[in-house]
Backbone as CSV, one residue per row, in Angstrom:
resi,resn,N_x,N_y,N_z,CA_x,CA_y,CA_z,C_x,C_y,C_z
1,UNK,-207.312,3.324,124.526,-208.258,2.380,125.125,-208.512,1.229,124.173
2,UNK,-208.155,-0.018,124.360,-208.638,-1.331,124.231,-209.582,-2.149,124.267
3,UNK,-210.856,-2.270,123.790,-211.697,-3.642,123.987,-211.578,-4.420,123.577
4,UNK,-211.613,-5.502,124.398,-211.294,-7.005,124.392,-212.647,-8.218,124.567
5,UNK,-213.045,-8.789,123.410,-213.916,-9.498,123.505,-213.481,-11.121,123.153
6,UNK,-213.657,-11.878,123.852,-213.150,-13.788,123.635,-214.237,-14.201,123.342
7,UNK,-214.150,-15.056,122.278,-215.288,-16.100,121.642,-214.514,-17.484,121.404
8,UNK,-215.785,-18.395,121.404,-214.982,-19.862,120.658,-214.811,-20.988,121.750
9,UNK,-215.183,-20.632,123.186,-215.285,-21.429,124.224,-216.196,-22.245,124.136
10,UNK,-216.480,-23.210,124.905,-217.127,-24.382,124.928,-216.765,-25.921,125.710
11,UNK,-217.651,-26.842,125.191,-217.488,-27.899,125.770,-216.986,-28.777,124.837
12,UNK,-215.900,-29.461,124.912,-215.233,-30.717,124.197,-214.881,-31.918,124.649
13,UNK,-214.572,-32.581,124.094,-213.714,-33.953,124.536,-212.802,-34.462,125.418
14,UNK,-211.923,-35.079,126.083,-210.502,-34.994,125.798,-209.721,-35.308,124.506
15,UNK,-208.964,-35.212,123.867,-208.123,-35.347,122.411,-208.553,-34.114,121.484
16,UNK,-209.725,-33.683,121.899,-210.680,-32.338,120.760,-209.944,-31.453,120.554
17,UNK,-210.165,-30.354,120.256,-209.810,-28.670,119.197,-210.670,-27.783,119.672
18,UNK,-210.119,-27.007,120.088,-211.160,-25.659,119.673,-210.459,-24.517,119.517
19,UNK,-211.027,-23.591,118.808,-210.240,-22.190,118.490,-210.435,-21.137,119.010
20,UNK,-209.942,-20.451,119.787,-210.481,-19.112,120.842,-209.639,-17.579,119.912
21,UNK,-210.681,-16.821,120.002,-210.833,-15.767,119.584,-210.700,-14.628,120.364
22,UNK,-210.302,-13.432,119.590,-209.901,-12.489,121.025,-210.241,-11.304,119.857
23,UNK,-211.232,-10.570,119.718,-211.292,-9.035,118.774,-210.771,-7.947,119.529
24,UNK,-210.774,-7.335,119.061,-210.325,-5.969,119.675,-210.779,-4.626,119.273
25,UNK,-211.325,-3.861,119.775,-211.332,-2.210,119.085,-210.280,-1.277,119.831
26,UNK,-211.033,-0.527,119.686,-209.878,0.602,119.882,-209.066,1.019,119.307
27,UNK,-207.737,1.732,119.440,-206.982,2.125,118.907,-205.446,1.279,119.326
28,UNK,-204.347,1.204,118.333,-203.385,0.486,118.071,-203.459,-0.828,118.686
29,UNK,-203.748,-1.851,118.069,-203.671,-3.338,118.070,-202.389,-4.161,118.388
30,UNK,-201.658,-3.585,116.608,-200.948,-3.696,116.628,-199.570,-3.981,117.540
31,UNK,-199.365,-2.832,117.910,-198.595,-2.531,119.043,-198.328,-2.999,120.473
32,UNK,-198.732,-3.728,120.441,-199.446,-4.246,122.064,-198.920,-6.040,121.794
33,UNK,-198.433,-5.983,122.670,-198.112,-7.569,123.235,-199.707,-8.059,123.369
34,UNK,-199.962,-9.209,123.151,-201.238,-9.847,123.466,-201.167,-11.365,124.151
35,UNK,-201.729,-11.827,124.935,-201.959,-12.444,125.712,-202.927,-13.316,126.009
36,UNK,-202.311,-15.068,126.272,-203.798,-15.450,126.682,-203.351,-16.235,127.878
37,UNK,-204.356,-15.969,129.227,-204.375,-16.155,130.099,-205.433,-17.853,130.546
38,UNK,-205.342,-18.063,131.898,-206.155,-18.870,132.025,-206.376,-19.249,133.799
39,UNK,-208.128,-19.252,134.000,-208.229,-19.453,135.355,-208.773,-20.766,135.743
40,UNK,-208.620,-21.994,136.330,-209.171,-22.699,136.569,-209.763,-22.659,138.241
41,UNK,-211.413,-23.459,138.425,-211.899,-22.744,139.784,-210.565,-23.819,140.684
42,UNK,-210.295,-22.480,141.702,-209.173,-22.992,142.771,-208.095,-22.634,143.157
43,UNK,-207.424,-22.280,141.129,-206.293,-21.815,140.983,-206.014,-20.411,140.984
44,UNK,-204.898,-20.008,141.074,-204.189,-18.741,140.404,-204.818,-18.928,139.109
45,UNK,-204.600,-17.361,138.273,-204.391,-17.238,137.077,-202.974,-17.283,136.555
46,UNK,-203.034,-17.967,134.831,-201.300,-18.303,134.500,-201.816,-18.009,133.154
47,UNK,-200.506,-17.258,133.030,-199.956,-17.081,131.675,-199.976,-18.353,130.650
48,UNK,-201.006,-18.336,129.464,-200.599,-19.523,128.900,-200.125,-19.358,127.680
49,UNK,-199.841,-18.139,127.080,-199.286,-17.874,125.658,-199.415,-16.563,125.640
50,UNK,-198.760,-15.636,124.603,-197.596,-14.721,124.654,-197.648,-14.337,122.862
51,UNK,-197.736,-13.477,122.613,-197.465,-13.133,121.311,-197.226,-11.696,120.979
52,UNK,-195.801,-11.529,120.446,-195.573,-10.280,120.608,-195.962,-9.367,119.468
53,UNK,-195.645,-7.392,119.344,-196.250,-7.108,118.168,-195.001,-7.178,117.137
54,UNK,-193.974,-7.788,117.297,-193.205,-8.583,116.341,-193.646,-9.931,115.190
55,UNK,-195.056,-10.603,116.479,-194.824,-11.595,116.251,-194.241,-13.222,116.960
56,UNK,-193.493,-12.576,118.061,-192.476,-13.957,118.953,-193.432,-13.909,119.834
57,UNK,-193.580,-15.839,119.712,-194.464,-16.153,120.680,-193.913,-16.929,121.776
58,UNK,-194.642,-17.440,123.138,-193.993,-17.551,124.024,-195.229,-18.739,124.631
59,UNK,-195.228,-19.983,125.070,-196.329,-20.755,126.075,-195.695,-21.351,127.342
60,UNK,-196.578,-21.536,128.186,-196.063,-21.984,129.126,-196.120,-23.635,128.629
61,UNK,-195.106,-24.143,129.895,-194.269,-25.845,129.228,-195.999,-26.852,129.447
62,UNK,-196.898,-26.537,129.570,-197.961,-27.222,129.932,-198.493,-27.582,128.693
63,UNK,-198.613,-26.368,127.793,-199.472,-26.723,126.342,-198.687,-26.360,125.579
64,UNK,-197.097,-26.256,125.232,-196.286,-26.607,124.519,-196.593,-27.839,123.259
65,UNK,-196.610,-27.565,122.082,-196.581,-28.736,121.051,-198.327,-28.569,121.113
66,UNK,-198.754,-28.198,122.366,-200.668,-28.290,121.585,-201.237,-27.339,121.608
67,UNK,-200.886,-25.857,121.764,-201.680,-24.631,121.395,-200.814,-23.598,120.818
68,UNK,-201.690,-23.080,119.710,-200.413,-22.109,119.184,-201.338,-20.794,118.823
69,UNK,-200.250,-19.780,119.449,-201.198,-18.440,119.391,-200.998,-17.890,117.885
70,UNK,-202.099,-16.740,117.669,-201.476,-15.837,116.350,-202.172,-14.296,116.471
71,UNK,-202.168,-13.856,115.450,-202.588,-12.914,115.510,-202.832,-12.434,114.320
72,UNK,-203.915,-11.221,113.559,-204.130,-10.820,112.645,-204.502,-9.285,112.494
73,UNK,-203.223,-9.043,112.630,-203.602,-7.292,112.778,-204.308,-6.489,111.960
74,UNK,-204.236,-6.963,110.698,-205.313,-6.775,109.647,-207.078,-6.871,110.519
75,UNK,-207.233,-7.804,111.011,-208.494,-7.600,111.461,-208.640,-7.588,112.961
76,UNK,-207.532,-7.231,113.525,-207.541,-6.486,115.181,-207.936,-8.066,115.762
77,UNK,-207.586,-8.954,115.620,-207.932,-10.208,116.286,-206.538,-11.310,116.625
78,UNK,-206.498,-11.680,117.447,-205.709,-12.737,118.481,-206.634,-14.164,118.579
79,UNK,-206.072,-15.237,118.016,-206.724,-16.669,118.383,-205.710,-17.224,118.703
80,UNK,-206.062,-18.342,119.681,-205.588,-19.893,120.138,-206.252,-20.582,119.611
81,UNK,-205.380,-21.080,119.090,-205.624,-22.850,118.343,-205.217,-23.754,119.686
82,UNK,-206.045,-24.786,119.993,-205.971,-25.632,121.476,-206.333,-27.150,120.423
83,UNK,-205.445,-27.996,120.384,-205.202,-29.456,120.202,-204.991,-30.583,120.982
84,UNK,-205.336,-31.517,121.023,-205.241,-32.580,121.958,-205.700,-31.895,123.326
85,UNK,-206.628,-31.444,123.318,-206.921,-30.866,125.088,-207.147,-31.928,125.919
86,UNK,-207.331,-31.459,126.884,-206.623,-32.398,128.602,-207.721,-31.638,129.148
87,UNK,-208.464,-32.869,130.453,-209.395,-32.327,131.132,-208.670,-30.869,132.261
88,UNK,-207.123,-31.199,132.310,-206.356,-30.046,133.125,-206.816,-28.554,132.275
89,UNK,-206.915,-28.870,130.894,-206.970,-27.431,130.319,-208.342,-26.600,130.383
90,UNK,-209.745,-27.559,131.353,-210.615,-26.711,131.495,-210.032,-25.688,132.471
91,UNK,-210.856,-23.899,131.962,-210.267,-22.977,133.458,-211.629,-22.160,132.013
92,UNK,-211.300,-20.776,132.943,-211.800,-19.749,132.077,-210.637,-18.740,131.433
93,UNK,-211.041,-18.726,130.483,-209.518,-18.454,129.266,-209.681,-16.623,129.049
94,UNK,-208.707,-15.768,129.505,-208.765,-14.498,129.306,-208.002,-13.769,128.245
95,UNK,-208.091,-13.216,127.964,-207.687,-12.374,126.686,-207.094,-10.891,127.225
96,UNK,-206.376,-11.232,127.077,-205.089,-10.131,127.680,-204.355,-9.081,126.655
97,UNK,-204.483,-7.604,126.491,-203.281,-6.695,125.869,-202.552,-5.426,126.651
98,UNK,-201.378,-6.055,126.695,-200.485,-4.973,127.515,-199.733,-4.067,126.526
99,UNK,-198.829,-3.065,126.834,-197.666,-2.480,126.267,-197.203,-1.113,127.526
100,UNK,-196.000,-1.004,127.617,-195.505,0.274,128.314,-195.344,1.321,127.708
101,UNK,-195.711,2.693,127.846,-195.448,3.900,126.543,-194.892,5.107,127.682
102,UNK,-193.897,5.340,127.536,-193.418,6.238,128.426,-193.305,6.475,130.014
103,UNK,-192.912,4.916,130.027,-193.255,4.097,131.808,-194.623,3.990,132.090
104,UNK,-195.265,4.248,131.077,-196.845,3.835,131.653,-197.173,2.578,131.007
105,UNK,-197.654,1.970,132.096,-198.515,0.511,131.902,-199.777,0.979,131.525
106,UNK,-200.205,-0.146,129.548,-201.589,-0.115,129.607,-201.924,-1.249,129.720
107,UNK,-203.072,-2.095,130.407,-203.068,-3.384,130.330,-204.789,-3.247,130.610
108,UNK,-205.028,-3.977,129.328,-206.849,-4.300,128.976,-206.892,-5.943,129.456
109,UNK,-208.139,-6.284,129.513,-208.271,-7.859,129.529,-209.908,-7.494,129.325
110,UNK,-209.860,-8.875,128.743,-211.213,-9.271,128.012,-212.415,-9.947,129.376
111,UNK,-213.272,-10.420,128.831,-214.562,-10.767,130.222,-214.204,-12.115,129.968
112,UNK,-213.408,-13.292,129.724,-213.173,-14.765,129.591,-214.112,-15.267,128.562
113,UNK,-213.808,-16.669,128.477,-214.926,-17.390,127.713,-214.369,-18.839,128.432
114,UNK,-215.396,-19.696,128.585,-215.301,-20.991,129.543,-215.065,-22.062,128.612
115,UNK,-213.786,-22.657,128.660,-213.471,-24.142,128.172,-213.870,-25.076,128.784
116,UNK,-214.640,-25.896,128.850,-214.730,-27.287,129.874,-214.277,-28.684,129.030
117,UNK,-213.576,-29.297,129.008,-212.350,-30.623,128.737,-213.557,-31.744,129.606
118,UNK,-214.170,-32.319,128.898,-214.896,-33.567,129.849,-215.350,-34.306,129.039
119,UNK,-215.190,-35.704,128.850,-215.818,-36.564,128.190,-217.518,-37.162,129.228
């Protein structure tokens, strides 16, 4: 079992920064693909970055060159770094950890945290 908590949301600019946070308890961190998701009101939810427990990360072509995921298994935590944001990149941002262990799907997700992009 996984808990997933997101911090670091807020209100910014367009051109601004902010850094989103993702902790975790539970047991093996590590191990687990992690994920950050994103809902804007209207839309589907989309995959917006990807980080595996290798390490290989993955974004969709939208925030390519301006958000970059990581991770710190040392302290059970997952952040996005978000640069040059775009009023497109307000949504509510989820925090996602999957992995398969013997054909079983585990897949946690966090309660969001709200970006709003508005000058």
């Amino acid at each position: 079992q996984v808990q997933l908590v997101e911090s670091g949301g807020g209100l910014v600019q367009p051109g601004g920064s902010l850094r989103l946070s993702c902790a975790a308890s539970g047991s093996g961190f590590s191990i687990y693909t992690m994920n950050w998701y994103r809902q804007a009101p209207g839309k589907q939810r989309e995959l917006v970055a990807s980080i595996s427990s290798g390490g290989r990360t993955n974004y969709v072509g939208s925030v390519k060159g301006r958000f970059t995921i990581s991770r710190d298994n040392a302290k059970n935590t997952m952040y996005l770094q978000m640069n040059s944001l775009k009023p497109e990149d307000t949504a509510v941002y989820y925090c996602n950890a999957g992995r398969i262990s013997s054909g079983i799907p585990y897949d946690y997700w966090g309660q969001g945290t709200q970006v709003t992009v508005s000058s």
